[in-house]
C-alpha positions in Angstrom: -3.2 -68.3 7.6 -6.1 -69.9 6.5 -8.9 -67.6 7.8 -10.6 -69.9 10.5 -12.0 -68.9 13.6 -10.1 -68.9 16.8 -6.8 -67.3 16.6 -6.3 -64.1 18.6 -6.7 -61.2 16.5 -2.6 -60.0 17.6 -1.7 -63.9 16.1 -3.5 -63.3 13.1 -1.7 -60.1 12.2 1.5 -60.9 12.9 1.1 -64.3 11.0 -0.1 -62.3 7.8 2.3 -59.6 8.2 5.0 -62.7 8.1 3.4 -63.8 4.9 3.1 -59.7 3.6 7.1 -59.8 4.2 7.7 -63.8 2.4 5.7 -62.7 -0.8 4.0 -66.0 0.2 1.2 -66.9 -1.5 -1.3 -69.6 -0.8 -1.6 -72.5 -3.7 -5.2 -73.6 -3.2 -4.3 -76.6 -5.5 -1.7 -77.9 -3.4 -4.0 -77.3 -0.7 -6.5 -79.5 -2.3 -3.9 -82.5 -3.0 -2.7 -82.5 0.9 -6.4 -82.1 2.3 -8.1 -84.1 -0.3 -10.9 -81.7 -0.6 -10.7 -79.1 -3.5 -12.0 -76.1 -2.6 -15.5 -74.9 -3.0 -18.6 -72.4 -2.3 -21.4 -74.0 -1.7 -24.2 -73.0 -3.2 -27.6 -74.0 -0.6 -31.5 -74.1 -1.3 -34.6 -76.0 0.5 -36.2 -76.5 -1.9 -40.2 -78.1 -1.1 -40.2 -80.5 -4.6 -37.6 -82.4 -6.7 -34.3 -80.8 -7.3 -35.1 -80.8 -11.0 -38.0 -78.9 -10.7 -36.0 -76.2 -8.4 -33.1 -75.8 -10.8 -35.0 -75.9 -14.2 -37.4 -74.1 -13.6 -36.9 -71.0 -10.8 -35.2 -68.3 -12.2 -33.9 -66.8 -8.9 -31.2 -69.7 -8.5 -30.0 -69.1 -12.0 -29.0 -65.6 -11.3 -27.4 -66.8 -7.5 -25.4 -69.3 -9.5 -24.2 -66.6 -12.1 -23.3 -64.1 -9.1 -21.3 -66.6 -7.1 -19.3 -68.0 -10.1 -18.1 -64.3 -11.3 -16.5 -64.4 -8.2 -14.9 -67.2 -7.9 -13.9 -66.3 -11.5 -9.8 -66.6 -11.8 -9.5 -68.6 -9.1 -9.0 -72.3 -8.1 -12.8 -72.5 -6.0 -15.3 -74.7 -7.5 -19.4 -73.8 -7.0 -21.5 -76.3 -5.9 -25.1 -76.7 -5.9 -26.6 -78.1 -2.9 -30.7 -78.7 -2.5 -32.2 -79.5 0.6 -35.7 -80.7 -0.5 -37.8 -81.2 2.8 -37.5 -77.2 4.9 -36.9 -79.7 8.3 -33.9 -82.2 7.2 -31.7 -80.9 9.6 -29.6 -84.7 8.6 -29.3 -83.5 5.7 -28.1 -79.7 7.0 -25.3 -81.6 8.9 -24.4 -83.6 5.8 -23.7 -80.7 3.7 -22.1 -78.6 6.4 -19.7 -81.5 6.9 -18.3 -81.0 3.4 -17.6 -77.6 3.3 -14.6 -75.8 2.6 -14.6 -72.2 1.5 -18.2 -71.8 3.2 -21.9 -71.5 2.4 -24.1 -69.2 0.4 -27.4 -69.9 1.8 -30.7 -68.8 -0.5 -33.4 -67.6 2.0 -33.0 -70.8 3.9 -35.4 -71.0 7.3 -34.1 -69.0 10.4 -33.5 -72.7 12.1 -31.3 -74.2 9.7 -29.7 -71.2 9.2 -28.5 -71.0 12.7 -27.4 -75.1 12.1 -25.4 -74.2 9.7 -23.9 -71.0 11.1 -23.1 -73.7 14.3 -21.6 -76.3 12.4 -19.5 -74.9 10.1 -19.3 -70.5 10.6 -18.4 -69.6 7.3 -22.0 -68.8 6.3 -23.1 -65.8 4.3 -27.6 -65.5 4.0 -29.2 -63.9 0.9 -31.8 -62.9 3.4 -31.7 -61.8 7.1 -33.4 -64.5 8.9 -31.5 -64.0 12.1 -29.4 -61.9 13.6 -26.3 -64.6 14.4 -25.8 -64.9 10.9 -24.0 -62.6 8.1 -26.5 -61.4 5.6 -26.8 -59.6 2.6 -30.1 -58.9 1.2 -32.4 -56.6 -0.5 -34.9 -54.2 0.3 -38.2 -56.6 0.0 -40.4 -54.0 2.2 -39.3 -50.8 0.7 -39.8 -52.7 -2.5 -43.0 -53.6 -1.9 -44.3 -50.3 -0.5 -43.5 -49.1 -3.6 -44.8 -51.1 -5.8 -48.5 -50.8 -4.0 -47.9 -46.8 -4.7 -47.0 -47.3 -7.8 -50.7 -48.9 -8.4 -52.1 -46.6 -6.6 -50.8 -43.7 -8.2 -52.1 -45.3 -11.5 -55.8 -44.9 -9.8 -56.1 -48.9 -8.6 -57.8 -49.0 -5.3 -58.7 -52.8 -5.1 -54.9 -53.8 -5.1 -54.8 -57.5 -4.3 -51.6 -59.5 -2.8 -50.5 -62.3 -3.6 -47.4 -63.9 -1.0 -44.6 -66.1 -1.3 -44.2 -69.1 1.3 -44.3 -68.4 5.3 -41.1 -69.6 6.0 -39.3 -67.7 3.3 -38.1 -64.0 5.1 -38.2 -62.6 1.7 -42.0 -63.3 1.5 -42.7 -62.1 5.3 -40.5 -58.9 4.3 -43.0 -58.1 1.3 -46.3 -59.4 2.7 -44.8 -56.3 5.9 -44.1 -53.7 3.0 -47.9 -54.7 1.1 -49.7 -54.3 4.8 -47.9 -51.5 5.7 -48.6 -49.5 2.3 -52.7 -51.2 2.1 -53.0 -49.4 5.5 -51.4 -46.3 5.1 -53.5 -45.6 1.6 -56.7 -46.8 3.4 -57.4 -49.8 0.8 -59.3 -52.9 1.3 -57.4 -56.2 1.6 -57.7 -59.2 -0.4 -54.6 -61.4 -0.5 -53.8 -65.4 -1.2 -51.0 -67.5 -2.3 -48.4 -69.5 -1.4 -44.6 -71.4 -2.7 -42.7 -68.9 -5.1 -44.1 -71.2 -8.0 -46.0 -69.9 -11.8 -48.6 -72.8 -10.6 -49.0 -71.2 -7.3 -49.6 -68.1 -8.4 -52.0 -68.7 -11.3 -54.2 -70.6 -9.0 -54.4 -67.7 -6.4 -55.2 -65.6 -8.8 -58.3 -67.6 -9.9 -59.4 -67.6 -6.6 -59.0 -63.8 -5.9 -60.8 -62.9 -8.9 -63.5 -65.4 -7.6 -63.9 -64.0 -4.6 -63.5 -60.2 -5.6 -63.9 -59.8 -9.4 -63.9 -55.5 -8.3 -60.2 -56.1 -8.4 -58.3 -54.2 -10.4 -54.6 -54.8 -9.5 -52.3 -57.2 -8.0 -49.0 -57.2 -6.4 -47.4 -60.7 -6.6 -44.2 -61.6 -4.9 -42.2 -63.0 -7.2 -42.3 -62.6 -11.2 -42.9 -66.6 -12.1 -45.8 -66.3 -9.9 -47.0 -62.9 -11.7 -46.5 -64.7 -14.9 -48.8 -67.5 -13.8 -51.4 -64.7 -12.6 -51.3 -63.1 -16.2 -52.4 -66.3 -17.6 -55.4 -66.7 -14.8 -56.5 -63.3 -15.2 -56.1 -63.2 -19.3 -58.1 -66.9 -19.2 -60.8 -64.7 -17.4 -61.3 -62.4 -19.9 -60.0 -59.7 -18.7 -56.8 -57.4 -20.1 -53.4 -56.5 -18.6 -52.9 -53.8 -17.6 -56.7 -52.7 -18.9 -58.9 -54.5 -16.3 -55.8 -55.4 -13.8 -52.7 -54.1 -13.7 -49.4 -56.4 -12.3 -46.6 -56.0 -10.5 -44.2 -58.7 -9.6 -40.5 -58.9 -7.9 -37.0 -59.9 -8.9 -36.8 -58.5 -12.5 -36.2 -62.1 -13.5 -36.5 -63.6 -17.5 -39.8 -64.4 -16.5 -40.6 -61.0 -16.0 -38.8 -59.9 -19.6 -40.9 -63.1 -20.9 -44.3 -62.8 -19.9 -47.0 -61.7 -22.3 -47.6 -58.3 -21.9 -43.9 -58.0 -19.9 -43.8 -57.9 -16.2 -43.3 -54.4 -14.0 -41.3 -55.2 -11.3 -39.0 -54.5 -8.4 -35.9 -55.3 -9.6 -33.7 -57.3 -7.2 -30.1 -57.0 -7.1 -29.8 -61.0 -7.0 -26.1 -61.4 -9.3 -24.5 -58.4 -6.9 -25.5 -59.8 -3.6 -24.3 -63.2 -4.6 -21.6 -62.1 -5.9 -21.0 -60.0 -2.9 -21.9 -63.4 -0.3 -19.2 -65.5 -2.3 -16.6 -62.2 -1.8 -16.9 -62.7 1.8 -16.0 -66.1 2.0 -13.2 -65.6 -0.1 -11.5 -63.2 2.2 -12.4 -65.4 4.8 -13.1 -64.9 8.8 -16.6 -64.0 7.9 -18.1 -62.1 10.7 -21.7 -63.1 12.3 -22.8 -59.5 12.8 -22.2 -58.4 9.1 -25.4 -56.7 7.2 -25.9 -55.5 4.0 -29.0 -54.5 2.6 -29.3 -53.6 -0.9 -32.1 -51.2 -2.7 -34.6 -52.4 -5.4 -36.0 -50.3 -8.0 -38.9 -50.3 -10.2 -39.3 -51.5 -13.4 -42.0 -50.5 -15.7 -43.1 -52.4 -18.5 -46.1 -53.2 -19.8 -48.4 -55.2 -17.1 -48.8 -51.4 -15.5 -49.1 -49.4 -18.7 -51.2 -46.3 -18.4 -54.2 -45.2 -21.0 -51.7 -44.1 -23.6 -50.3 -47.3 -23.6 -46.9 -46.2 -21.9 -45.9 -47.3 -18.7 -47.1 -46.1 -16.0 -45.1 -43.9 -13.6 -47.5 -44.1 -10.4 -46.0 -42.3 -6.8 -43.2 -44.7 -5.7 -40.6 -44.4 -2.5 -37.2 -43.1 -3.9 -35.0 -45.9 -4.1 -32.9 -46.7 -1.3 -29.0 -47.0 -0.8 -26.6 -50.0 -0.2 -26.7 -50.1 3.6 -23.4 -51.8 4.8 -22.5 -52.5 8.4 -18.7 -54.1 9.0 -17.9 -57.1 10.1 
């Protein structure tokens, strides 16, 4: 009745067949006043800062948090936001997983805590596919990527720098495969830096780029707050945008919309796929070899803008489709 793992498949259909025939319907609030726990999604983050500094100031977890409540929308289920600020507290993994009810949405949480949680409590849904045992739905981060390096390239840029997110993120290893992969099949030279998906982060790699190899004349940068925070260290230079370097970022987030001139980017499908995680859960019996991988698309604006002052529409990979595999 309640979705949890362990019954025989043949028990589980008859039992809902029963409840088909009944018209029976289950009342989450009474289920809340006989367990004492109301029911809830759990939102989940690690987060390498203070939780204020996550939640104010990241886009991405804005537009997780927007996903997963328009699903939960008519219903009884509460969201709520757990951080995990230190990427090794597995205490703290065991904590959370201890309260669950409905189940977990976990926002590119390291492959090792991942499977923790996946242990403790199996109702677990990833917004990235750091390992196989646990049900995923992400995005296209390397075909995104790829394309984005054409797109520069098919504006004329041939010193295309990168600038990553964090190593333990599998977003950021997914982009930094799709940025090699493109650098070496165009023949470019490689000049990459970075570090945490932060505006601080990227400004600060971009100085030091620019240092280092002032022939630049592009930049790929793995997430849009950290492109914004690029625009500002190549502007500070003296240099223009797009004029002198050309940007492209990822996510399509407000920062993108925001930044001065606006931010190309790959636009990640963030709101569907959370939307999508928090479905799952839901319906319950989430199954541990579930995938879905989502496309990303370009977005041109003006950080890529070509000589006429337009955006540029440089060579790109044609978008790719929803990829779903069944539980």
């Amino acid at each position: 009745m309640n979705n949890v793992p362990g019954a025989a498949p043949a028990v589980r259909e008859r039992v809902h067949r029963a409840m088909a025939e009944l018209g029976y319907v289950p009342d989450q609030t009474a289920r809340a006043l006989a367990s004492g726990r109301q029911p809830a999604i759990d939102v989940v983050a690690v987060t390498d800062g203070p939780v204020i500094g996550w939640l104010g100031s990241h886009p991405y977890y804005s537009r997780v948090l927007a996903g997963v409540t328009s699903a939960v929308e008519g219903t009884d289920v509460q969201v709520r936001i757990q951080a995990i600020t230190r990427p090794g507290d597995f205490a703290a993994v065991e904590a959370i997983a201890a309260r669950a009810s409905m189940g977990l949405v976990l926002t590119d949480v390291p492959a090792a805590m991942t499977l923790r949680f996946q242990q403790l409590c199996r109702r677990v849904v990833s917004l990235a596919a750091t390992t196989r045992s646990v049900a995923s739905i992400d995005a296209d981060n390397t075909g995104g990527a790829y394309a984005a390096v054409e797109h520069l390239h098919g504006l004329g840029r041939r010193h295309i720098a990168e600038i990553h997110g964090p190593e333990f993120s599998a977003d950021a290893r997914d982009r930094r495969t799709g940025v090699r992969q493109a650098i070496h099949d165009l023949n470019l030279p490689v000049y990459c830096d970075g570090g945490d998906f932060r505006r601080e982060v990227g400004h600060a790699a971009a100085v030091r780029l620019l240092e280092r190899y002032p022939q630049i004349d592009a930049m790929f940068v793995a997430c849009d707050l950290m492109a914004a925070g690029a625009v500002q260290a190549i502007t500070a230079t003296g240099r223009t945008v797009p004029g002198d370097v050309s940007v492209v970022g990822f996510d399509d987030s407000i920062a993108a919309v925001c930044a001065n001139p606006p931010l190309t980017t790959m636009r990640m499908p963030v709101e569907e796929m959370a939307a999508a995680a928090a479905r799952l859960l839901l319906e319950g019996g989430v199954g541990s070899e579930y995938r879905r991988c989502l496309p990303v698309e370009l977005v041109a604006r003006g950080s890529t803008a070509g000589h006429d002052g337009q955006p540029g529409h440089g060579g790109q990979r044609e978008p790719g489709r929803d990829q779903e595999h069944p539980r």
